[in-house]
C-alpha positions as CSV (number, residue, x, y, z in Angstrom):
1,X,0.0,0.0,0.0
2,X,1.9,3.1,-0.7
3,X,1.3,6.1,1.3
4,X,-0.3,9.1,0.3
5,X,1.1,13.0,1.8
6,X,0.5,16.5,1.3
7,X,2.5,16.6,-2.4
8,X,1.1,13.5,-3.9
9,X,-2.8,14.2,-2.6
10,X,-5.1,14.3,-5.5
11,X,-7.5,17.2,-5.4
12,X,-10.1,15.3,-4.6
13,X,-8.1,13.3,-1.8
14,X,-7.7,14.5,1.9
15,X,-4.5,15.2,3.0
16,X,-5.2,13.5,7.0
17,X,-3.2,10.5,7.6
18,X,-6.4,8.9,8.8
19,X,-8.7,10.1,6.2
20,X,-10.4,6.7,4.5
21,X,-9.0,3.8,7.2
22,X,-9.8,2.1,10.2
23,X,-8.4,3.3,13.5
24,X,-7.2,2.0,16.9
25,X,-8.4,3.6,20.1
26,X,-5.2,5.5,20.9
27,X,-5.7,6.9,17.6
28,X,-9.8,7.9,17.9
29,X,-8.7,9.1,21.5
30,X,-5.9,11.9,20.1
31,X,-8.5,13.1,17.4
32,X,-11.1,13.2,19.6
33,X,-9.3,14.7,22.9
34,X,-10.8,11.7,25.3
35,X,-9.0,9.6,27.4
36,X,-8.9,5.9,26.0
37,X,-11.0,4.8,29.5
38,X,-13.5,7.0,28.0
39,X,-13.5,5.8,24.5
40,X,-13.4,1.8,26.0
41,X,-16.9,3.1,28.1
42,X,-18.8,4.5,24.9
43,X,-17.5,1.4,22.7
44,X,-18.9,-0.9,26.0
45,X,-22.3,1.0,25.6
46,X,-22.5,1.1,22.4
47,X,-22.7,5.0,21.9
48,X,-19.6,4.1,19.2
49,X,-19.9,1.9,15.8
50,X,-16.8,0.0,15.5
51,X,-15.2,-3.1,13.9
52,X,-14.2,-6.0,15.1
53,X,-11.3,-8.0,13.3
54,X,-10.1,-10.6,15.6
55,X,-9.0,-9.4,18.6
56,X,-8.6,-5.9,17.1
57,X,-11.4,-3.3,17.2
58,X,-11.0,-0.6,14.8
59,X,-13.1,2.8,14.1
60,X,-14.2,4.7,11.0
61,X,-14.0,8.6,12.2
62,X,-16.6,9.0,9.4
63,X,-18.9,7.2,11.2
64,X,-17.6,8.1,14.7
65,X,-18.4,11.7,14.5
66,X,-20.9,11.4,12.6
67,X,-22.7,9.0,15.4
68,X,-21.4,11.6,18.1
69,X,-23.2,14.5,16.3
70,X,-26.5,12.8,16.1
71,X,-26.5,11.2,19.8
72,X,-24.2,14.3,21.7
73,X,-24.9,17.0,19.9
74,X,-27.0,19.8,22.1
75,X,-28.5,22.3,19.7
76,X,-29.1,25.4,20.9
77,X,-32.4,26.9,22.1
78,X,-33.7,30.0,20.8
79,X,-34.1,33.1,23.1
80,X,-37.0,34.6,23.7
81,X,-36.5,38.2,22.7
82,X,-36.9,40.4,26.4
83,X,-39.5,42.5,26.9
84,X,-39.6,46.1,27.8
85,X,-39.8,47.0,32.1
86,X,-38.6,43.6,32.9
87,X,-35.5,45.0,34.3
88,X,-35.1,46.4,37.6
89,X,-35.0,49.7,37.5
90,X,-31.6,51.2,39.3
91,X,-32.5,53.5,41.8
92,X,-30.0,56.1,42.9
């Protein structure tokens, strides 16, 4: 398999060294900023799609944050806009 860098990228091609392969846990755990006892709990519960090739378990990032967005993700709620003499009024 020959390796792919910044120079030899096709346009169409990401440069990220894990861009279109599995990854190990270490390796989801650096991208994502977790600690790998945090990443082995949400692979236990199932919050995280991942493969399992023997003994090896292996994650698509794709997939990962895509799953992440959809079950994490807190959206913010819109603000009621404030009304007028609902402040206190400072008195001097």
């Amino acid at each position: 398999m020959r390796r792919m860098n910044a120079s030899t990228a096709t346009p169409n091609e990401s440069a990220s060294p894990v861009t279109g392969r599995k990854i190990t846990r270490h390796e989801l755990a650096v991208h994502l900023g977790f600690s790998l006892r945090y990443i082995d709990e949400l692979t236990h519960n199932g919050a995280l799609p991942f493969y399992k090739i023997g003994k090896s378990v292996r994650y698509d990032l794709a997939q990962v944050e895509a799953t992440l967005s959809e079950r994490f993700l807190v959206q913010p709620k819109a603000r009621k806009p404030a009304s007028k003499g609902t402040r206190a009024a400072i008195t001097p």
